[in-house]
N, C-alpha and C positions, 0 to 999 in steps of 0.2 A: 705491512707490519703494524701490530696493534699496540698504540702510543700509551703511556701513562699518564695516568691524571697528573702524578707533581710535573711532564713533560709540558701537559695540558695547560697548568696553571702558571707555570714560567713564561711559556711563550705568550700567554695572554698577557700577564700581567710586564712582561716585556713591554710588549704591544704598545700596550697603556700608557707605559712609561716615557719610551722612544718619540709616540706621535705628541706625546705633553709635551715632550723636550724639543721635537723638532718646531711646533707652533709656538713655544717660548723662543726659540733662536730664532726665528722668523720676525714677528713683533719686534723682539732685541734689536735684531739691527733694524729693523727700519727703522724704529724709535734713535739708534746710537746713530742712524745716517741722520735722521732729520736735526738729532741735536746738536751735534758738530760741525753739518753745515751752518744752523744758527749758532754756533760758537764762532766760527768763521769769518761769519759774516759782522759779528756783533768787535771782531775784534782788526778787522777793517774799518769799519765804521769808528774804534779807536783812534786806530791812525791816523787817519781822515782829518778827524777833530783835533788829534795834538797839531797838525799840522795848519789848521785853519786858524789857528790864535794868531798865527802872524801872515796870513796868508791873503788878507787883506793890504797889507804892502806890495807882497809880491806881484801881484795883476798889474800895478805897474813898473813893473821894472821890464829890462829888454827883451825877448826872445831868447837870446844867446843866456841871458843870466836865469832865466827859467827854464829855460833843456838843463842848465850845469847842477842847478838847486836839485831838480828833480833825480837827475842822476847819481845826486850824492846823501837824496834819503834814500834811494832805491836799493842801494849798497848799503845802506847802513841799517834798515827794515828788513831786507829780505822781501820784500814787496814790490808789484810795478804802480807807480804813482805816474799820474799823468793831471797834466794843467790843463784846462781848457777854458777858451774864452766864453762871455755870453751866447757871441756868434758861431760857437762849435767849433774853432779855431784851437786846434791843437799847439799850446805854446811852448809845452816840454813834456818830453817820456824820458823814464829811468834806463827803458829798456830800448826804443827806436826815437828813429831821426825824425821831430815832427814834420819836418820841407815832405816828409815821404805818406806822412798817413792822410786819411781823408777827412773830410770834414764831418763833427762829432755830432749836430744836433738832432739829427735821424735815432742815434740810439737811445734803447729804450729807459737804461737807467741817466743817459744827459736831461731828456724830456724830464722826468721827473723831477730831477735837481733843479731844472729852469722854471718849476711851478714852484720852487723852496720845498720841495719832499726830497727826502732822502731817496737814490735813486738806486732799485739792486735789479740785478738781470746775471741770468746763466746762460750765454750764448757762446754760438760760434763766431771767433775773432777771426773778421779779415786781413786784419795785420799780422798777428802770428800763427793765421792758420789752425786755431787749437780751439777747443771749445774751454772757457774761463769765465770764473767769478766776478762781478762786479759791486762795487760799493760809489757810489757817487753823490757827494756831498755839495751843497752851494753854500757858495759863500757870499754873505749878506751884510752889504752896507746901506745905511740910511735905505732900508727896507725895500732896495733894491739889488737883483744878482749881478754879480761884478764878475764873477767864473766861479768854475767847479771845480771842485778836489777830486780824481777820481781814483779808489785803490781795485787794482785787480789781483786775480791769483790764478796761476794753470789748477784749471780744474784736473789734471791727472793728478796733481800732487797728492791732493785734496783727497781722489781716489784710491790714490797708490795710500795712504794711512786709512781709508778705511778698509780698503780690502785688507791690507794688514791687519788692524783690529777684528774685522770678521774672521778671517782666521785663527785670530785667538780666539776669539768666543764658540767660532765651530770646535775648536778641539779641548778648549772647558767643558761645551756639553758632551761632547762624545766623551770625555774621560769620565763626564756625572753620569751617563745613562752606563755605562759598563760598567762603573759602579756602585748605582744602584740596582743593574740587572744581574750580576755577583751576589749583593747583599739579600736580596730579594730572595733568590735560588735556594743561597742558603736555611733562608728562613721559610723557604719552601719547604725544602728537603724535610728536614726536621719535624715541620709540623705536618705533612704527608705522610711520614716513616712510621706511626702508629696507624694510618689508614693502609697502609701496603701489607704490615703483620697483619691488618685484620682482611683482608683482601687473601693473601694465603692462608689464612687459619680457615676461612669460608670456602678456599676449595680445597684443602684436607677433607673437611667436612663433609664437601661435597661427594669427596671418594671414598669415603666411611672410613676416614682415619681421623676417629676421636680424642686420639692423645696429643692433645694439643697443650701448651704451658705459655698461658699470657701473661704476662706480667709485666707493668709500665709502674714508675713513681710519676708520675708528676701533677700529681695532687688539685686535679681539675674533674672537671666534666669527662674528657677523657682516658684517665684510672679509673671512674665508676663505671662508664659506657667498656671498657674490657673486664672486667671485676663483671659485669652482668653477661657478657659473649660468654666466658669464662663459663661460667655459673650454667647458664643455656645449654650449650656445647655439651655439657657433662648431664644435665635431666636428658638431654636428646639422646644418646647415649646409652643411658639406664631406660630411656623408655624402646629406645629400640633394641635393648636386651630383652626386655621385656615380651616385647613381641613378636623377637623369633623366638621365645619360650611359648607364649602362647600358640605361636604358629603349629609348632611340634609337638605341643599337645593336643591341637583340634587334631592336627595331618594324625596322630595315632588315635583319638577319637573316632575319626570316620573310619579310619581304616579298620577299628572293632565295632563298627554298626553295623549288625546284622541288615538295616535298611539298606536300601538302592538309594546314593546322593549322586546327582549330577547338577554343576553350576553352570548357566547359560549366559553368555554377554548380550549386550541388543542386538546385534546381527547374526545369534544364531548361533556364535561359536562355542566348543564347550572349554570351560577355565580351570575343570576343575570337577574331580569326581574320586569313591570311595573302591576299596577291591569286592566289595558287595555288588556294585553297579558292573565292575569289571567282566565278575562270572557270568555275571546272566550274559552284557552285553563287551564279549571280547575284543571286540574292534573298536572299541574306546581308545581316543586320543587326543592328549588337549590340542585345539586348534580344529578339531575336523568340525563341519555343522553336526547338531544334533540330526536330522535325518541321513547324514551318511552312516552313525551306526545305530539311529534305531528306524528299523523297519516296519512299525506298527502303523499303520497308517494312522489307526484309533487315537494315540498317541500322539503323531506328530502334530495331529489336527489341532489337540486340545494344549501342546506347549503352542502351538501356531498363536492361538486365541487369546491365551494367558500374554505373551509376548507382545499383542498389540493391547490389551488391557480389556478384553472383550468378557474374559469372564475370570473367575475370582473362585468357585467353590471346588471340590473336590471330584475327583473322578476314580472309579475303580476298573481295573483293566486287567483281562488275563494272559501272565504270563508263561511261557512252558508247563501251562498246566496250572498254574495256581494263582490266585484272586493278589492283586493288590492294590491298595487303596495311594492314591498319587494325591501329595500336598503341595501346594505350591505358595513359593514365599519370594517377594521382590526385596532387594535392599532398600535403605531409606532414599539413596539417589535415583533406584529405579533401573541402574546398569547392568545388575546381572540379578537372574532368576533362577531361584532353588530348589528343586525339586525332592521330595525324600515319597521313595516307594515303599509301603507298610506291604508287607506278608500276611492279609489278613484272612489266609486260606480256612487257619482252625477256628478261627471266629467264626467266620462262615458258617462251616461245618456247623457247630455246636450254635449257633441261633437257628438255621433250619433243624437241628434236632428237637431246639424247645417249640419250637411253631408248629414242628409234626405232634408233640406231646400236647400243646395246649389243644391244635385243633382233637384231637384223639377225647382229652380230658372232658372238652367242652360237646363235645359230639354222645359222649358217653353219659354225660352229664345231667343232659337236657330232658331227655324222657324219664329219671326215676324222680328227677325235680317235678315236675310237671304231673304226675302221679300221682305223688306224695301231697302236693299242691290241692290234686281233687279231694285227696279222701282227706284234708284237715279243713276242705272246706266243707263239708260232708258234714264234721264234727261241730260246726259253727253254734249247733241247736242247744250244746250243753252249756249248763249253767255252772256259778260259785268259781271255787279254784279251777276246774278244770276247763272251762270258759277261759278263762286269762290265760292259759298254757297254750290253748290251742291260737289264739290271738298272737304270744310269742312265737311260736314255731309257723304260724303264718307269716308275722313279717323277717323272718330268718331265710324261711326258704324264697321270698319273692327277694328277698336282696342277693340270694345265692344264684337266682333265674336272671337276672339283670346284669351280674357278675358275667354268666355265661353268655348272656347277649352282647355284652359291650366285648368281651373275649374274643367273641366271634367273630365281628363286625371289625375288630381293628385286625384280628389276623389274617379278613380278608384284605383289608385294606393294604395292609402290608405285604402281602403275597402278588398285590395286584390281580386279586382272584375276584373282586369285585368288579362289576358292569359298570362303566365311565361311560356314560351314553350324553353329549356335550349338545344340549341345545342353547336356544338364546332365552334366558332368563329376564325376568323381567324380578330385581331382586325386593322391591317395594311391596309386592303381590306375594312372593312365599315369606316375608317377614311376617306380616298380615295375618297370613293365615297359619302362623307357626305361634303370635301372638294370643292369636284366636283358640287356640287349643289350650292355653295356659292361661285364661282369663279367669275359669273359677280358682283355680289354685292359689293364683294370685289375690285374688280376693280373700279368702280362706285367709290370709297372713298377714291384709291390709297392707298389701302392695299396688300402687298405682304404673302402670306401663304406658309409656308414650315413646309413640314413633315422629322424627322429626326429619327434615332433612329433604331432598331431592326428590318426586314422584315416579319421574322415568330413568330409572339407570339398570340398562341391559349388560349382564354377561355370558357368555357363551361358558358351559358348565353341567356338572349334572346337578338336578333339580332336588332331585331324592338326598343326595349326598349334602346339598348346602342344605337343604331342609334340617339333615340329620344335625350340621354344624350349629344350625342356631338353636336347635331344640337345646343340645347339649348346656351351652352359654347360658340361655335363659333359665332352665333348669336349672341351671347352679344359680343362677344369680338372685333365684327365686329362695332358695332351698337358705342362704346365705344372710338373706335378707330379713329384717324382722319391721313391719311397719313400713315403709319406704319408699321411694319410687325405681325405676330400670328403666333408663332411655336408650332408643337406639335409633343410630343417628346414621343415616346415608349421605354419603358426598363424592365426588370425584375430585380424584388430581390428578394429572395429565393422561397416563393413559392407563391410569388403574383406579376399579370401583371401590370406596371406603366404606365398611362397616366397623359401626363402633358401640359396642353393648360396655351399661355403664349402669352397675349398681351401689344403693345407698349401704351398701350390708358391710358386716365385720373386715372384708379389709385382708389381705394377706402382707405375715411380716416381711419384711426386705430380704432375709436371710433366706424363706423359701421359694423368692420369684426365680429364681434360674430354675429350682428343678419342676416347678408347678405343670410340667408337660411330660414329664418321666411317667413311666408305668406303675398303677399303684403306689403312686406317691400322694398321702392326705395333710393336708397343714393341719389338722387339728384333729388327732384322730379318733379322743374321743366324742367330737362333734359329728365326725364322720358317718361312727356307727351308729350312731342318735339316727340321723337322717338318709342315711342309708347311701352312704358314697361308696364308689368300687374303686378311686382311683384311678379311672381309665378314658373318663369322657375327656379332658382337656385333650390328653393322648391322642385319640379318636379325632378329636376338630383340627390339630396341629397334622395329621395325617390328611385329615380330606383338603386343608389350605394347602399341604405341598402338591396334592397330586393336583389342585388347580394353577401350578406354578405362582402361590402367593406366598404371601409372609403374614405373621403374626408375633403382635410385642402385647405388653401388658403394663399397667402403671395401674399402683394399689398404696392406699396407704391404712394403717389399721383405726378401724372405728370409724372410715370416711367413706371407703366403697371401693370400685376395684371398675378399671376401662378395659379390655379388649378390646382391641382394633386390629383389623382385619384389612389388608390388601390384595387383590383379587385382579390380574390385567384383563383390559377389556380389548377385544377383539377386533370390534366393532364399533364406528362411533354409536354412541348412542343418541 
């Protein structure tokens, strides 16, 4: 049975109180025995002395008139009083016949007397049998002993009052500790009985019954400490109204998501899913693992992966016929994992319709460009105004030929209808000779290029494709550039190879670095068409880094220059 703390604190401080009280009666008497025997004895040694004032006469008088003497202080003290010679010669007892007792100078309190000390001793008497107190005094003339005074007392007497007196002191303390183990309880109680409402109010609480009413006066520490329970108790409360509101409006939230949501625990189980996720997958049930109702192997492989933290991006998978895209989101503890399936069938659709349209446009494109291209170069020989026209419409139609080339080259790339032929690069060697192509140009602008960095770093890759990436990069950075230098800088960390192209040129604002990789997207657009940007090479370089499973970031600031970096995994040490 589970005790209470004011139970707790009683019997402790009981405890406390009982073992003080019993080591106090302890001490007590021994202290009341030692001192009453010395009262005792100090009041023998009285005796003793009123009687030695004249006690000096008596040594000589007869036998018969010292037994009578003796006899008649003995009766009249209360005490046995005995005479004894120097030679231990017992000359009168109060209490027995001296012809009968033995000779005295053996004991231990005559010896003493006989050296002039007072002589005391607690023994057992041969004469009455009884163990008794002794006081034994000499009596001294012309500073020799003449006999002894000797007073004794039964030591039961002695005992029989103190055992009495212990008695009383044992049931003084037993009356003190009962009541102070009374007074104490009481003042237990009372100062407990605010921790006990608050011990109930906390498992009210515990069982979601918030109506609770604290209310104490007594104007301490504890009316604030309930005043705050108080206070608590009611935000806890309001916050868990709170959040079965919220509940009930996500629970009708998912349940109008056209998305597939399903919540996973770490071992797999599911906690929690939408009537979207239901239709496709009807054997949905919280508690079941997610592979007992989804059968997609595809699928379970990639929540498998997610679940141990192996991978992180998105995946698209076909359901009943139709494309969707899977995102995956962990909570901030990491314990359960959220999945939402996008419908991204008519996206689909309608991006392979515009990539059939561009290739078509760009296909259709290219030979009346290219035509038109001969016969304005044909025209090149005329002079005056018609000279300058034909120079505009020449650099019109080679930005409209470059438009369709870079078209081309990412819809291949996109389509994965380009040739990924993966050898081992040696990527110092096609910088080099990608630098090399772009040396007059650079010139041309008073641009200086320098390569820095590492000599040998291999990656397996296509050649053609990272050729096309740096050409892209440098050309912008040429194009961008006025007076300046472009470094590009090779390194490795750990097991990916780093390029890093870094121009002194204008600088893109903060506001356009996220979309600077969008299709046809130009930061300045009438600088664009000055130098003839299509919007499509970053595009283009951000397509050939993914299809080498790398990444690419950017850090620009305006009027300072603009870094690409480049990460590319190597295969192979190098």
């Amino acid at each position: 049975m589970r005790k209470n703390f004011s139970f707790k604190i009683i019997l402790f401080f009981s405890l406390i109180i009982t073992s003080i009280s019993l080591i106090s009666l302890f001490l007590s008497i021994n202290t009341f025995k030692r001192e009453y025997t010395f009262s005792i004895r100090k009041e023998m040694e009285k005796i003793a002395s009123s009687i030695s004032i004249f006690s000096d006469k008596i040594f000589y008088e007869k036998k018969e008139i010292i037994d009578s003497l003796a006899k008649a202080i003995g009766r009249e003290s209360g005490v046995r009083i005995t005479f004894i010679s120097k030679e231990g010669i017992v000359l009168g007892d109060s209490n027995e016949d001296p012809k009968n007792m033995d000779n005295h100078s053996t004991r231990i309190e005559v010896i003493s007397a006989l050296h002039k000390k007072i002589g005391y001793s607690y023994r057992f008497s041969k004469t009455t049998k009884q163990m008794m107190f002794y006081v034994a005094l000499p009596v001294i003339k012309d500073d020799s002993v003449i006999g002894i005074i000797r007073i004794s007392r039964f030591a039961k007497d002695v005992n029989e009052a103190i055992t009495l007196l212990i008695l009383i002191f044992f049931i003084t303390y037993i009356s003190i500790i009962i009541f102070f183990i009374f007074v104490s309880r009481s003042i237990i109680v009372r100062l407990t009985k605010p921790l006990k409402m608050l011990t109930d109010a906390t498992e009210k609480i515990s069982k979601g019954k918030f109506d609770i009413n604290l209310i104490i006066n007594t104007g301490d520490e504890i009316e604030i400490l309930f005043r705050r329970f108080q206070e608590m108790s009611e935000k806890i409360k309001y916050l868990i109204s709170k959040i079965s509101e919220e509940k009930e409006e996500l629970k009708a939230i998912l349940s109008s998501l056209q998305e597939l949501v399903i919540e996973i625990d770490n071992n797999g189980k599911i906690t929690n899913f939408n009537e979207s996720f239901k239709k496709i997958f009807n054997k949905v049930e919280r508690g079941k693992y997610y592979w007992e109702v989804i059968r997609d192997n595809y699928i379970i492989n990639f929540i498998e992966k997610v679940l141990n933290d192996k991978i992180f991006n998105n995946r698209e998978f076909l359901l009943n016929g139709r494309i969707y895209e899977c995102k995956s989101m962990k909570t901030e503890e990491k314990s359960r994992l959220i999945l939402t399936f996008y419908d991204i069938t008519e996206r689909k659709n309608i991006e392979m319709l515009k990539k059939q349209l561009i290739d078509n446009i760009v296909h259709e494109l290219k030979t009346p460009l290219t035509i038109i291209k001969g016969y304005l170069e044909s025209l090149k020989g005329l002079k005056g105004e018609n000279r300058r026209y034909i120079q505009i419409a020449l650099k019109n139609n080679e930005r409209l030929i470059n438009l369709a080339n870079d078209l081309a080259m990412l819809s291949k790339i996109e389509n994965q209808k380009v040739k990924f032929s993966a050898k081992k690069i040696n990527l110092k060697r096609v910088v080099s000779d990608t630098v090399e192509f772009f040396k007059i140009k650079a010139k041309e602008k008073g641009i200086k290029i320098f390569i820095k960095g590492r000599n040998r770093i291999f990656v397996y890759g296509d050649p053609d494709l990272i050729e096309q990436m740096l050409v892209n990069l440098i050309d912008n950075a040429i194009k961008y550039t006025e007076k300046g230098k472009i470094e590009i800088v090779l390194s490795r960390e750990d097991n990916y190879a780093i390029i890093q192209v870094s121009d002194t040129g204008i600088g893109i604002p903060e506001a356009d670095i996220p979309h600077i990789f969008e299709r046809f997207y130009v930061v300045d657009k009438s600088r664009s068409k000055r130098i003839c940007g299509t919007g499509l090479g970053l595009s283009i370089v951000k397509h050939i880094v993914l299809l080498h499973k790398g990444s690419i970031s950017v850090e620009s600031k305006e009027n300072k220059g603009t870094t690409f970096t480049i990460k590319i995994p190597i295969n192979q040490n190098s």
